[in-house]
C-alpha positions in Angstrom: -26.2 -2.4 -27.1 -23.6 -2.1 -24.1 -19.8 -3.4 -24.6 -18.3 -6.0 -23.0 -16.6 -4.8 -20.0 -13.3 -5.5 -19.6 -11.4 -6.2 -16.0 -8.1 -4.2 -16.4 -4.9 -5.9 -16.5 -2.5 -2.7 -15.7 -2.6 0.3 -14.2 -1.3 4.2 -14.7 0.5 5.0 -11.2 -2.7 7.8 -10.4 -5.1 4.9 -11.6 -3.3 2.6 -9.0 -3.4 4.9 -6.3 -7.1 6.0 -7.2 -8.2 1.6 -7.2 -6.3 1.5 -3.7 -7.0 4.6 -2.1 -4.2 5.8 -1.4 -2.0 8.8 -2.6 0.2 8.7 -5.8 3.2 9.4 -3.7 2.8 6.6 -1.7 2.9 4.9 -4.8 5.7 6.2 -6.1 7.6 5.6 -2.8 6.4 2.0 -2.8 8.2 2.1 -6.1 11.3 4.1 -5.8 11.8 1.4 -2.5 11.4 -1.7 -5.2 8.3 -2.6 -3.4 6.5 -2.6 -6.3 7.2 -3.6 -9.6 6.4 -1.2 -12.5 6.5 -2.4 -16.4 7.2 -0.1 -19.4 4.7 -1.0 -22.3 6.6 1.1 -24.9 10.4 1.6 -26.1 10.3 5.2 -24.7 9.6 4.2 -21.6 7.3 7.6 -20.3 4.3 5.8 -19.4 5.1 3.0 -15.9 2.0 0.4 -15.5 1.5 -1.8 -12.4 0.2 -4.8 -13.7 -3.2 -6.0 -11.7 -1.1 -9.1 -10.5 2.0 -6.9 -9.0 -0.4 -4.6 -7.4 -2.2 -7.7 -5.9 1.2 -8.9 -4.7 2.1 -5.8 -3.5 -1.3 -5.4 -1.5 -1.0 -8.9 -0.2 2.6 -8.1 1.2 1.6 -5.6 3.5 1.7 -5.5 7.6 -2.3 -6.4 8.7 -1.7 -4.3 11.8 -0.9 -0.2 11.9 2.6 1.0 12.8 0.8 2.3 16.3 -0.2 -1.6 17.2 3.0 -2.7 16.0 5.3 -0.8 18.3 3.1 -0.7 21.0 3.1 -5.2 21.2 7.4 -4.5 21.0 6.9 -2.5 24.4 7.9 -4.0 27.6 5.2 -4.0 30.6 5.3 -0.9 32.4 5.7 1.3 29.5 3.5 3.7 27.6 0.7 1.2 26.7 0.7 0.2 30.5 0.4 3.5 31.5 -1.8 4.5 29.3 -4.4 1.6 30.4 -4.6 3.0 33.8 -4.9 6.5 33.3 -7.1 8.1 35.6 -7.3 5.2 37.8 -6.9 5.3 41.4 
């Protein structure tokens, strides 16, 4: 007979990264900014979860549009992006 599955409620830091495709240094760096919330389980303290609803949170609070898309709306007309629209155009 199977077992139950179970959905997980934390994640290990490669775990995360694995779920969210991404790499564990991103991860990290999400973390070392504060941008994600870690949890130690024990009293030693060696093993940092994300729990499934700060992951979610963190996830949720990020920009829907790439860095590229972002700076290239901030442009005034007649730069790059303009430009770049007409290359090769008489």
């Amino acid at each position: 007979m199977d077992e139950p599955q179970f959905e997980k409620l934390a994640y290990s830091i490669p775990n995360f990264a694995k779920a969210v495709d991404l790499s564990v240094d991103t991860i990290r760096k999400a973390i070392d900014r504060n941008d994600l919330i870690v949890v130690y389980p024990t009293s030693a303290g060696r093993k940092p979860l994300i729990t499934r609803k700060d992951g979610e949170a963190w996830l949720d609070s990020l920009p829907t549009e790439s860095p590229q898309d972002r700076r290239e709306s901030t442009l005034p007309i007649g730069s790059e992006t303009s430009r770049r629209s007409s290359f090769g155009k008489p």
